[in-house]
Biopython code that builds the backbone (N, CA, C, O; Angstrom):
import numpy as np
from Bio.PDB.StructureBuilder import StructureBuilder

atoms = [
    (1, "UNK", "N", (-35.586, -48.063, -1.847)),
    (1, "UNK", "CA", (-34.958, -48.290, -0.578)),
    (1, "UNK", "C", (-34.781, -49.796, -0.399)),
    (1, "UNK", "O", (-35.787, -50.465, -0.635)),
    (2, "UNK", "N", (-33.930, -50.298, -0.109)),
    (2, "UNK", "CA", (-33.312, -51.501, 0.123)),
    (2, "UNK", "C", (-34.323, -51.963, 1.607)),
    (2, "UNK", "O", (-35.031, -51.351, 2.407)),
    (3, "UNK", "N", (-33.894, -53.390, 1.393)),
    (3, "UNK", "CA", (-35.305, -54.094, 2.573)),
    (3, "UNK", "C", (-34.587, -53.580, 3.905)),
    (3, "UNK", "O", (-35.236, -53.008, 4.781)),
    (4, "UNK", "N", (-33.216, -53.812, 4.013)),
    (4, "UNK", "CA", (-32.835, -54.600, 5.596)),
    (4, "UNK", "C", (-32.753, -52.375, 5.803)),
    (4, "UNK", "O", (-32.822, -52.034, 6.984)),
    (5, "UNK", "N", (-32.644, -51.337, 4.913)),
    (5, "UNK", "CA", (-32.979, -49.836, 5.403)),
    (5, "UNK", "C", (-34.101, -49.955, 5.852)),
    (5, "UNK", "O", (-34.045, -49.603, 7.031)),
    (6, "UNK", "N", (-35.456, -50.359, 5.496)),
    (6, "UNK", "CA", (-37.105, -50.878, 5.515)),
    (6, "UNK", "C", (-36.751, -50.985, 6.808)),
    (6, "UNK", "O", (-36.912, -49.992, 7.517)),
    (7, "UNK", "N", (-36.162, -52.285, 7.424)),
    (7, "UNK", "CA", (-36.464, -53.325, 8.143)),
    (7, "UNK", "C", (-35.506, -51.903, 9.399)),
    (7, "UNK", "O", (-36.213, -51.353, 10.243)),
    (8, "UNK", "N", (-34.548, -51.666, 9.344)),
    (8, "UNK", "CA", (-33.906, -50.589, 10.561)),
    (8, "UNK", "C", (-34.683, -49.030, 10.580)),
    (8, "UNK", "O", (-34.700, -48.184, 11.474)),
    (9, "UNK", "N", (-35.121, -49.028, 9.626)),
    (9, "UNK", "CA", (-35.902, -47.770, 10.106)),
    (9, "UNK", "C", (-37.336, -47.765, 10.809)),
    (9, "UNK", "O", (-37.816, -47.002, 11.647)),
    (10, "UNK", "N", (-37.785, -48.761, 10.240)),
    (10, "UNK", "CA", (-39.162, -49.267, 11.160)),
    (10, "UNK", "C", (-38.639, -49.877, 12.315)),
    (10, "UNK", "O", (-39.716, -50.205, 12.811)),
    (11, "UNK", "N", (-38.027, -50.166, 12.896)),
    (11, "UNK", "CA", (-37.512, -50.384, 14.120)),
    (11, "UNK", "C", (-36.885, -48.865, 15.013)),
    (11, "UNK", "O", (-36.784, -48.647, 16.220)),
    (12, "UNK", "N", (-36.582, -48.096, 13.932)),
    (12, "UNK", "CA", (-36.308, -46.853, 14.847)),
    (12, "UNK", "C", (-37.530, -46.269, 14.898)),
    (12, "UNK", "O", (-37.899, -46.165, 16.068)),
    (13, "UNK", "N", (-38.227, -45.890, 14.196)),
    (13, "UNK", "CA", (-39.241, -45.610, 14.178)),
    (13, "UNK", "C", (-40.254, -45.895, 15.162)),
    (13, "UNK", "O", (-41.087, -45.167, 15.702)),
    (14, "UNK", "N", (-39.901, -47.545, 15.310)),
    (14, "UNK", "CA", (-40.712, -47.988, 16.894)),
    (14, "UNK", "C", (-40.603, -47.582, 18.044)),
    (14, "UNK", "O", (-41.477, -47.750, 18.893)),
    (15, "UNK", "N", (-39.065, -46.740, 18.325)),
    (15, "UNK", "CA", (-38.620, -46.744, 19.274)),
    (15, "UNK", "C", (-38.778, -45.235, 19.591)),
    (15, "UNK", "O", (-38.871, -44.730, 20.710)),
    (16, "UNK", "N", (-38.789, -44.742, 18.635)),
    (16, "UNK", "CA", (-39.407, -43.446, 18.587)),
    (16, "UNK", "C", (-40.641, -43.465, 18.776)),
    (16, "UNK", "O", (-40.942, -42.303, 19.050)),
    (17, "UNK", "N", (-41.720, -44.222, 18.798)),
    (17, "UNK", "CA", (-43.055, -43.821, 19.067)),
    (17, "UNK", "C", (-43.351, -44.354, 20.687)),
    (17, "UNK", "O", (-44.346, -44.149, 21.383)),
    (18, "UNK", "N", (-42.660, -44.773, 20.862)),
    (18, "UNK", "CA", (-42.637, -45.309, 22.429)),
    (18, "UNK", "C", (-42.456, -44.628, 23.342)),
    (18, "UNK", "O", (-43.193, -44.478, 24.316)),
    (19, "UNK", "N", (-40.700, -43.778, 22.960)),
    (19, "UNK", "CA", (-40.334, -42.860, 23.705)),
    (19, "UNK", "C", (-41.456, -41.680, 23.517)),
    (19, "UNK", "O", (-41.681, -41.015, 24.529)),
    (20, "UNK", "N", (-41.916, -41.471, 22.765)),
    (20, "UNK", "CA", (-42.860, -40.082, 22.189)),
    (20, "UNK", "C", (-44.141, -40.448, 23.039)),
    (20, "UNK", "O", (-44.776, -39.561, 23.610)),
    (21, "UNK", "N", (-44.457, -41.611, 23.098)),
    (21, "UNK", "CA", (-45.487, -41.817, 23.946)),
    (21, "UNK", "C", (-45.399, -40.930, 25.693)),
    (21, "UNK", "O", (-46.163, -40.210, 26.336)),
    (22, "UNK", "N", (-43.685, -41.641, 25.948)),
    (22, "UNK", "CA", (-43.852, -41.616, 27.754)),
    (22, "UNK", "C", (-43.937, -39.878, 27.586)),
    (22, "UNK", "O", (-44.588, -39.178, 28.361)),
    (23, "UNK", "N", (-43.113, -39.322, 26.369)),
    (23, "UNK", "CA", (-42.613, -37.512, 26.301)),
    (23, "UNK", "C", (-44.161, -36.996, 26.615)),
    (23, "UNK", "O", (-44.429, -36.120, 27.438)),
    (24, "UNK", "N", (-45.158, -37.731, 25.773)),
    (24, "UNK", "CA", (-46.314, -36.857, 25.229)),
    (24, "UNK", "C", (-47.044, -37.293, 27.163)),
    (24, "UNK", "O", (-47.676, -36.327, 27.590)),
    (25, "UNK", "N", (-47.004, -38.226, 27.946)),
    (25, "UNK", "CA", (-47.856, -38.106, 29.384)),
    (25, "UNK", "C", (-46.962, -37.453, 30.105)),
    (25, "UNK", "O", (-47.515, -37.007, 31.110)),
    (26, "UNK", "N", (-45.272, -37.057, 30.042)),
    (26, "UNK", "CA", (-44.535, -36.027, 30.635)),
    (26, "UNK", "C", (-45.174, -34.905, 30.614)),
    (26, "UNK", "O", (-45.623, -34.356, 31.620)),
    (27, "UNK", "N", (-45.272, -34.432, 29.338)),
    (27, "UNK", "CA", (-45.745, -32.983, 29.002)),
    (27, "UNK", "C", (-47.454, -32.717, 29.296)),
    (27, "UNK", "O", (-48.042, -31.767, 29.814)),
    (28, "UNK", "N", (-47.877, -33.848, 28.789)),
    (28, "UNK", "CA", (-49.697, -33.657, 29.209)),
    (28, "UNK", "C", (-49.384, -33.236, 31.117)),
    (28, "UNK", "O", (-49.582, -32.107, 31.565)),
    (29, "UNK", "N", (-48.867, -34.457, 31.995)),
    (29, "UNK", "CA", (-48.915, -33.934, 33.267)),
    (29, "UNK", "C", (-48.221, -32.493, 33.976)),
    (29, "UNK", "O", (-48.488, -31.864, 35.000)),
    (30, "UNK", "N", (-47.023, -32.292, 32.698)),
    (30, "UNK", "CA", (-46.414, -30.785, 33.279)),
    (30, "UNK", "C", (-47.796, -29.772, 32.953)),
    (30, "UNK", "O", (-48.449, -29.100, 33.751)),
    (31, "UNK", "N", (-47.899, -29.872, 32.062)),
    (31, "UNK", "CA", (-49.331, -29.158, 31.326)),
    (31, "UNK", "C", (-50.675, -28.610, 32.496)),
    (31, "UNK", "O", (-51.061, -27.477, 32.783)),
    (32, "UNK", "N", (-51.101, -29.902, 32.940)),
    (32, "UNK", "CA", (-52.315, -30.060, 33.868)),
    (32, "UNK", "C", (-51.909, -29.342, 35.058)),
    (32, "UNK", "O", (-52.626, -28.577, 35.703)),
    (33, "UNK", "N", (-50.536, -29.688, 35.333)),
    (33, "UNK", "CA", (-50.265, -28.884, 36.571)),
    (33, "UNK", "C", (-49.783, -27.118, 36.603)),
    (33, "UNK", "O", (-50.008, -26.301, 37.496)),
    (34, "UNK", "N", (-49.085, -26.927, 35.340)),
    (34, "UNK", "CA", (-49.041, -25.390, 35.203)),
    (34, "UNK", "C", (-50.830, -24.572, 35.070)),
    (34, "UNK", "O", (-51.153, -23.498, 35.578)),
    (35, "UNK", "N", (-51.648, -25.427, 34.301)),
    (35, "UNK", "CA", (-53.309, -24.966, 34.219)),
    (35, "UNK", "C", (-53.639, -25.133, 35.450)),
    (35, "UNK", "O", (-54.667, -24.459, 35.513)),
    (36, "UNK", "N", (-53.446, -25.637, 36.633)),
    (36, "UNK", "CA", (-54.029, -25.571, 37.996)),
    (36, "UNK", "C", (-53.470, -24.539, 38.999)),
    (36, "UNK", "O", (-53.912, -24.382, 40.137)),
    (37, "UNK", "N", (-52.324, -23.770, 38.380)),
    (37, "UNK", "CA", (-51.520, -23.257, 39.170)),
    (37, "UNK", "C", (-51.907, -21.435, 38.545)),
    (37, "UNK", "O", (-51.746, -20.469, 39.291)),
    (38, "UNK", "N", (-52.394, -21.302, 37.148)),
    (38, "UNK", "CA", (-52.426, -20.658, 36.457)),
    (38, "UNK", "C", (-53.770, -20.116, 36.823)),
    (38, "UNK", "O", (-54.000, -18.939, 37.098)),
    (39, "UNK", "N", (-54.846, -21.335, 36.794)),
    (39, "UNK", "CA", (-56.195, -20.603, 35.905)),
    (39, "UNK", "C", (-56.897, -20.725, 37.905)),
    (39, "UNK", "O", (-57.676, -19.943, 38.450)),
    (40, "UNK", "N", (-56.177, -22.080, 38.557)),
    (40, "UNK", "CA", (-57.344, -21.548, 39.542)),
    (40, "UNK", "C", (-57.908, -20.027, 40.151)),
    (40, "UNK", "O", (-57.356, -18.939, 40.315)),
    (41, "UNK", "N", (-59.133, -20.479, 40.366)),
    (41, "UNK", "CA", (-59.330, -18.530, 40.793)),
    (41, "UNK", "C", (-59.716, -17.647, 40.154)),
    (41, "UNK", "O", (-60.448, -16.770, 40.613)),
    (42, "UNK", "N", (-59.314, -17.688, 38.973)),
    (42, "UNK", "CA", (-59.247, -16.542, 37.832)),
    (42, "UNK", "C", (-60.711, -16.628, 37.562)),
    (42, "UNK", "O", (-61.272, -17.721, 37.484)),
    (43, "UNK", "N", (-61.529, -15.147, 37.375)),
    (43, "UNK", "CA", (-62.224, -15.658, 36.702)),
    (43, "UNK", "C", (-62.220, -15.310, 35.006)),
    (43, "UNK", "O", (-61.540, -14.328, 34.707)),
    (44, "UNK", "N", (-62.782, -15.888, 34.085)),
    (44, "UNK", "CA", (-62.521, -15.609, 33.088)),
    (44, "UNK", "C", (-63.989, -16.068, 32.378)),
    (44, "UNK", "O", (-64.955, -16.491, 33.014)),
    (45, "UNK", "N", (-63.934, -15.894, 30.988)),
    (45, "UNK", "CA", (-64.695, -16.519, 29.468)),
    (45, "UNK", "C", (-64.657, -17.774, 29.385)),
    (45, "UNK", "O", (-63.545, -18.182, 29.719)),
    (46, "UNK", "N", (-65.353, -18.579, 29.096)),
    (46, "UNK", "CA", (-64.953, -19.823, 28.359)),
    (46, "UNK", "C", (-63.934, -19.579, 27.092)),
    (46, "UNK", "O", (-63.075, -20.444, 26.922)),
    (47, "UNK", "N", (-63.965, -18.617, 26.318)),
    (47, "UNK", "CA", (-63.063, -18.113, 25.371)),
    (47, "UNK", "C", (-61.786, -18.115, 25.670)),
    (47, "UNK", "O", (-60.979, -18.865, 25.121)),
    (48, "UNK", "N", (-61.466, -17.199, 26.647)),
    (48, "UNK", "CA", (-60.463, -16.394, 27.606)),
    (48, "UNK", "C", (-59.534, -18.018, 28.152)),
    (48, "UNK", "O", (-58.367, -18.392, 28.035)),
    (49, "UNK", "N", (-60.631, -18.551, 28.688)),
    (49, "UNK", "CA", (-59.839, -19.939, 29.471)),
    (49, "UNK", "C", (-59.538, -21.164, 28.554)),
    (49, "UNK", "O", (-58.661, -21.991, 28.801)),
    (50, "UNK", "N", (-60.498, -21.195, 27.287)),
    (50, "UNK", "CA", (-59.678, -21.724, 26.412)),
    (50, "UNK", "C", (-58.540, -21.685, 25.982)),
    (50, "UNK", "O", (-57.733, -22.591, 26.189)),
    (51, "UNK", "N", (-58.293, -20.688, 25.348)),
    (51, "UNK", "CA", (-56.799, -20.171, 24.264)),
    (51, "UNK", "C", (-55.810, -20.382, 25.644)),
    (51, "UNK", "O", (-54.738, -20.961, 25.474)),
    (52, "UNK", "N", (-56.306, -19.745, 27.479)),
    (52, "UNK", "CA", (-55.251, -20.097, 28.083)),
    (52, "UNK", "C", (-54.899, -21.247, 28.414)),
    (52, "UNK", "O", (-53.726, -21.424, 28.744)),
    (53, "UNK", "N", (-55.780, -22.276, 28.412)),
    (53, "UNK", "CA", (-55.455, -23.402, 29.002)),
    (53, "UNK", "C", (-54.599, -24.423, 27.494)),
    (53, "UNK", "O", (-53.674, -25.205, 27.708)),
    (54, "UNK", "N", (-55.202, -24.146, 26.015)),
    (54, "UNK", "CA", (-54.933, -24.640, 24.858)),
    (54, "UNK", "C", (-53.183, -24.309, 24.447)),
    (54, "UNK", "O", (-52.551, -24.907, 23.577)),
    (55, "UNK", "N", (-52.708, -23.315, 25.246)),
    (55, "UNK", "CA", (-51.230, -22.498, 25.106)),
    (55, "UNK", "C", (-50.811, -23.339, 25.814)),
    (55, "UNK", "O", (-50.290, -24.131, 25.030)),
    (56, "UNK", "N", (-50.676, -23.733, 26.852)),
    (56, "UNK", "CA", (-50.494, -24.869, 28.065)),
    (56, "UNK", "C", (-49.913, -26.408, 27.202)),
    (56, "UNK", "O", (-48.922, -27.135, 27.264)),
    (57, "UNK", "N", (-50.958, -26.359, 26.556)),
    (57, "UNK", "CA", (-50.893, -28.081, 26.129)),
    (57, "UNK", "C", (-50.251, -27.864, 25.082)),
    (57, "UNK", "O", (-49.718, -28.974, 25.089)),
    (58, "UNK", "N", (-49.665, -27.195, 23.805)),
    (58, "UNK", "CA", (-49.394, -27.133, 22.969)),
    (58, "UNK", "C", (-48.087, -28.743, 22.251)),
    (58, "UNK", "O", (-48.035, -29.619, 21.389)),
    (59, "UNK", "N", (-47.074, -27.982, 23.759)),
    (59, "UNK", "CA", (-45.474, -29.112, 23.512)),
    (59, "UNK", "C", (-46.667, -30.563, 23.339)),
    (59, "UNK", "O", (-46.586, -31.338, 22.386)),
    (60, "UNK", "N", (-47.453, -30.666, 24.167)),
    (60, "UNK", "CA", (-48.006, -32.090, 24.494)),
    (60, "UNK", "C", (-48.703, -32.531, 23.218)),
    (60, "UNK", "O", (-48.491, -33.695, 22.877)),
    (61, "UNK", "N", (-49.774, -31.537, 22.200)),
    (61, "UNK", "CA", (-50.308, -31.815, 21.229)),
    (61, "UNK", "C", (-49.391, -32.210, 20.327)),
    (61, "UNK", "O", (-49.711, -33.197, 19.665)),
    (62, "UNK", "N", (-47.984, -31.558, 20.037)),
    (62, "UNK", "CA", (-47.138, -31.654, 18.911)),
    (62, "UNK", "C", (-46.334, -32.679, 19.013)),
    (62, "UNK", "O", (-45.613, -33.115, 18.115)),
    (63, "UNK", "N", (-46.440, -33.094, 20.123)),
    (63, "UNK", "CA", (-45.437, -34.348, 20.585)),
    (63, "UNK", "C", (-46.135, -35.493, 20.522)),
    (63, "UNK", "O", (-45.379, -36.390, 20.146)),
    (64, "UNK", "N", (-47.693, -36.046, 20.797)),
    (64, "UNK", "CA", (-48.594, -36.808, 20.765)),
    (64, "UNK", "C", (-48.827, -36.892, 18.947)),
    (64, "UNK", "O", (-48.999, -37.940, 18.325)),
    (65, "UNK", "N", (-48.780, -35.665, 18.419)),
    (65, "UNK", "CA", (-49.089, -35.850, 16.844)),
    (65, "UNK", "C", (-47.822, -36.292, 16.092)),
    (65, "UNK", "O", (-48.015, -36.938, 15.062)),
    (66, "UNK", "N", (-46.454, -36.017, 16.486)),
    (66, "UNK", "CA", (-45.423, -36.602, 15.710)),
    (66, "UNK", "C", (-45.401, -38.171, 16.726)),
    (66, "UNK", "O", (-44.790, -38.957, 16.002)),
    (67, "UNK", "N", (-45.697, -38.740, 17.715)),
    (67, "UNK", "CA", (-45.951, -40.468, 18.313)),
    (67, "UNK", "C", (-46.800, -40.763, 17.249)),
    (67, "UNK", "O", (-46.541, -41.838, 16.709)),
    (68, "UNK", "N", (-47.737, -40.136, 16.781)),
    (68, "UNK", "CA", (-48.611, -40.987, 16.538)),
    (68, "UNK", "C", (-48.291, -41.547, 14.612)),
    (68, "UNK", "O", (-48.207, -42.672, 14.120)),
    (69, "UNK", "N", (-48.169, -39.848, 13.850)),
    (69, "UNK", "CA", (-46.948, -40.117, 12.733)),
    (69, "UNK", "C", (-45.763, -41.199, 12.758)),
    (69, "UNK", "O", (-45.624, -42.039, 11.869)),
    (70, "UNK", "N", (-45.080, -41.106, 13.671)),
    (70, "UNK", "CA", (-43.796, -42.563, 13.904)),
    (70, "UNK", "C", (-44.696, -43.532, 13.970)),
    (70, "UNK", "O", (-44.262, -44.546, 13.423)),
    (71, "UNK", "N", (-46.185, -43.709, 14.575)),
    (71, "UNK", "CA", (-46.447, -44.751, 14.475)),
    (71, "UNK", "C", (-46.812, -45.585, 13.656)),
    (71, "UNK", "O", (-46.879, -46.783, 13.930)),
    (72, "UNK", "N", (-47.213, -44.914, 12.109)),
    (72, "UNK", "CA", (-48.110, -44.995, 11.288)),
    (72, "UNK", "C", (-47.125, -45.205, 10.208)),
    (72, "UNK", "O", (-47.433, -45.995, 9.315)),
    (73, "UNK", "N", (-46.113, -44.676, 10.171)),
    (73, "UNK", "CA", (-44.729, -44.420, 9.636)),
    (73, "UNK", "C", (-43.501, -46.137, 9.318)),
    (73, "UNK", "O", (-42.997, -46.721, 8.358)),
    (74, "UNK", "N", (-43.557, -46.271, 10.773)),
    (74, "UNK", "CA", (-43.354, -47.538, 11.153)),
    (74, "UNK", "C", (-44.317, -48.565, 10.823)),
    (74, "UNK", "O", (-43.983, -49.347, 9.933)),
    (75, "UNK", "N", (-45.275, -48.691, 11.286)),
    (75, "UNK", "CA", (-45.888, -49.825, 10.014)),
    (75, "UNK", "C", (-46.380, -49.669, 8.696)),
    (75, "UNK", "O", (-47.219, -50.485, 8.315)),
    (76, "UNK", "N", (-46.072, -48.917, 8.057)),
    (76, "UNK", "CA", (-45.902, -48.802, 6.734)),
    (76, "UNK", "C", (-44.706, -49.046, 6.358)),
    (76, "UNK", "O", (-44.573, -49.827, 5.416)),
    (77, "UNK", "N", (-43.608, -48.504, 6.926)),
    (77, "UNK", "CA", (-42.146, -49.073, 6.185)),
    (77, "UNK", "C", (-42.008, -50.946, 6.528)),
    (77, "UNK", "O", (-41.201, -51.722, 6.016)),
    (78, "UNK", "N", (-42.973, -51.224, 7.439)),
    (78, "UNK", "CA", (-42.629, -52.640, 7.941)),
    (78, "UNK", "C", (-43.180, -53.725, 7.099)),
    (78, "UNK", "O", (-42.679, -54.762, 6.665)),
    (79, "UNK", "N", (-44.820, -52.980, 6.948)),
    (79, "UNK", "CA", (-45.520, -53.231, 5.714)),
    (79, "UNK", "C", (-44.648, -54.061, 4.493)),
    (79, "UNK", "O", (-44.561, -55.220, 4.086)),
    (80, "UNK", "N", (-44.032, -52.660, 4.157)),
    (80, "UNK", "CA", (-43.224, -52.686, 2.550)),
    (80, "UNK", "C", (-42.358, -53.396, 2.500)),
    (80, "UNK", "O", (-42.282, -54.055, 1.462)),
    (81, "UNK", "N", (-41.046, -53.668, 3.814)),
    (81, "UNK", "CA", (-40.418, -54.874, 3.901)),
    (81, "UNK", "C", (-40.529, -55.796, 3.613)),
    (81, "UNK", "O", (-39.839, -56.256, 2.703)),
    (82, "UNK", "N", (-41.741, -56.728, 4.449)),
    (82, "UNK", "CA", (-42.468, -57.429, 4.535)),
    (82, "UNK", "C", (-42.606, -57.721, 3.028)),
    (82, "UNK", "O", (-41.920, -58.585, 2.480)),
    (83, "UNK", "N", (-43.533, -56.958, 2.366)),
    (83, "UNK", "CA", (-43.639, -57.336, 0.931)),
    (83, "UNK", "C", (-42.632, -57.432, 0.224)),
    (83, "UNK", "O", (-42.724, -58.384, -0.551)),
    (84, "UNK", "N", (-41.470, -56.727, 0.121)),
    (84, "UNK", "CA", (-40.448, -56.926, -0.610)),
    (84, "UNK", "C", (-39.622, -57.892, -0.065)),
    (84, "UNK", "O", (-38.521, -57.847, -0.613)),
    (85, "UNK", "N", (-39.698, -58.778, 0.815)),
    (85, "UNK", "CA", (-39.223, -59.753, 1.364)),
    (85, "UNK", "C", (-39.850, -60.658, 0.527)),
    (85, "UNK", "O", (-39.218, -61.264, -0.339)),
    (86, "UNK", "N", (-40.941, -60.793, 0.693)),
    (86, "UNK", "CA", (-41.963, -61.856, -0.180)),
    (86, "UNK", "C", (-41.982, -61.894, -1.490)),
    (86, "UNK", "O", (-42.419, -62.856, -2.122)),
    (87, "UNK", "N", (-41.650, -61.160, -1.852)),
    (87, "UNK", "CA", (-41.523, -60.816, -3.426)),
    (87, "UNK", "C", (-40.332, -61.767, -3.796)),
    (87, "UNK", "O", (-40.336, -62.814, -4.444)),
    (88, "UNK", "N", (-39.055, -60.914, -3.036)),
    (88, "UNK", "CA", (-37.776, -61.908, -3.292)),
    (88, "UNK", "C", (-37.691, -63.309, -3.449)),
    (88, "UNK", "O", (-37.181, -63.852, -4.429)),
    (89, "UNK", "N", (-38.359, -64.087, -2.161)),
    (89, "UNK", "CA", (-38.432, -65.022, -1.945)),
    (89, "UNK", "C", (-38.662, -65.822, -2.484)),
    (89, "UNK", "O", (-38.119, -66.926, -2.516)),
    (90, "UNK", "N", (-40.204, -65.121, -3.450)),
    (90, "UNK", "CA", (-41.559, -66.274, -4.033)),
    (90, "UNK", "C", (-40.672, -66.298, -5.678)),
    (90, "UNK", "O", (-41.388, -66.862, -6.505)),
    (91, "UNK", "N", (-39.537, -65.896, -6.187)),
    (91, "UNK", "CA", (-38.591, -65.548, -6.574)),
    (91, "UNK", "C", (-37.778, -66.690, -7.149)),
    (91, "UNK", "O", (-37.307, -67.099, -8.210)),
    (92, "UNK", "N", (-37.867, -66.952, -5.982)),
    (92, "UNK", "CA", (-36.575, -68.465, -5.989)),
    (92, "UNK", "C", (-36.406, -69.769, -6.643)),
    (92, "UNK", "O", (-35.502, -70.594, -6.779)),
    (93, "UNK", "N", (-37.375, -69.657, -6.922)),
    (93, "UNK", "CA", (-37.346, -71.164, -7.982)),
    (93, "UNK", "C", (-37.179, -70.061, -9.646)),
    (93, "UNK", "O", (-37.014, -70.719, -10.673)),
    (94, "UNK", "N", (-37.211, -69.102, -9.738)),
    (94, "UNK", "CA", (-36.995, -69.084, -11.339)),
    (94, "UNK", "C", (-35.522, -68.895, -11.361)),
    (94, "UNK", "O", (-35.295, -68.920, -12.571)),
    (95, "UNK", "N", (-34.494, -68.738, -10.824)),
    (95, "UNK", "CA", (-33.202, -69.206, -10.790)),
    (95, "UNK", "C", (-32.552, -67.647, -10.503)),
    (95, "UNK", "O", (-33.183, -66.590, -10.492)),
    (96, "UNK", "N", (-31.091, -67.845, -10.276)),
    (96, "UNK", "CA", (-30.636, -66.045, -10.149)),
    (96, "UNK", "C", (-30.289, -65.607, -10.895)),
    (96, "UNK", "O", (-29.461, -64.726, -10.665)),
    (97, "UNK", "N", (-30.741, -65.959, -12.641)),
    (97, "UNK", "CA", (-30.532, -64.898, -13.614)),
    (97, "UNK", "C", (-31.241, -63.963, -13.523)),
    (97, "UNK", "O", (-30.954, -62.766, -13.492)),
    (98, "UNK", "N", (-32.952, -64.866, -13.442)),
    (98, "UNK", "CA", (-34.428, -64.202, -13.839)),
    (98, "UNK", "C", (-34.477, -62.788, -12.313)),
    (98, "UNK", "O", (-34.655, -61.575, -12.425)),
    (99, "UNK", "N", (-34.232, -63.653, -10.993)),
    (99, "UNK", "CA", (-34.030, -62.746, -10.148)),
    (99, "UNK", "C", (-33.294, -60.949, -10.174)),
    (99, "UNK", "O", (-33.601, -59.834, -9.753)),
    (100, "UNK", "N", (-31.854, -61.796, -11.185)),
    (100, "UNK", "CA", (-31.129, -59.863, -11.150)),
    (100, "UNK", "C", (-31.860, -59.840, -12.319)),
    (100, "UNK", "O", (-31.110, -59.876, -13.294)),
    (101, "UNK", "N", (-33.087, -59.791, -12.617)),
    (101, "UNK", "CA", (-33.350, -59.349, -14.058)),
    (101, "UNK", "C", (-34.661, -58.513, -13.312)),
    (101, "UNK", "O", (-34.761, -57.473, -13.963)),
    (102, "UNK", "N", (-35.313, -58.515, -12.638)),
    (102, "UNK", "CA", (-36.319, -58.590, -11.225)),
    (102, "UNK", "C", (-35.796, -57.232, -11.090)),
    (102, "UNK", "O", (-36.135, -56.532, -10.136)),
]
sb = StructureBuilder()
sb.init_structure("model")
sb.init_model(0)
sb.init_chain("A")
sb.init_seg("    ")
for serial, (resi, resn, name, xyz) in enumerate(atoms, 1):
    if name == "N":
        sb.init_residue(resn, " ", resi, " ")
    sb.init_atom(name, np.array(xyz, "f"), 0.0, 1.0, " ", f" {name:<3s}", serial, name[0])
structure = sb.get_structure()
């Protein structure tokens, strides 16, 4: 993969973990409020009120676990830039034959 693909995808990538952030306290607070509307009252299991309240949060878990993937994602491709930037660079004094030979 070419640097300056590196360098735009870790930037989308950023922007994706940001937005995934505000998605993942959207959905945690829709979440909290359907479980208050749901479980007050009821009585139930700790079992029973698990799995119901765990069905609830689900969008929020899967959305918090792909933020946190973009996040990890993104500095690793930024990482590799980074190095292949440096690589090029430190490069430069052996002239631009040795380079396209690189």
């Amino acid at each position: 993969m070419k640097v300056k693909t590196k360098q735009i995808l870790s930037g989308v990538l950023s922007v994706a973990s940001s937005v995934g952030t505000v998605v993942t306290a959207v959905l945690t607070r829709r979440a909290a409020q359907k479980e208050q509307r749901t479980i007050f009252g009821e009585e139930l299991t700790k079992k029973k009120r698990f799995f119901k309240i765990i069905k609830l949060y689900i969008p929020a878990i899967i959305s918090g676990t792909a933020t946190i993937a973009s996040t990890i994602s993104s500095t690793i491709l930024s990482r590799k830039a980074e190095a292949s930037r440096s690589i090029f660079n430190g490069h430069g004094a052996l002239g631009r034959s040795r380079v396209a030979e690189i």
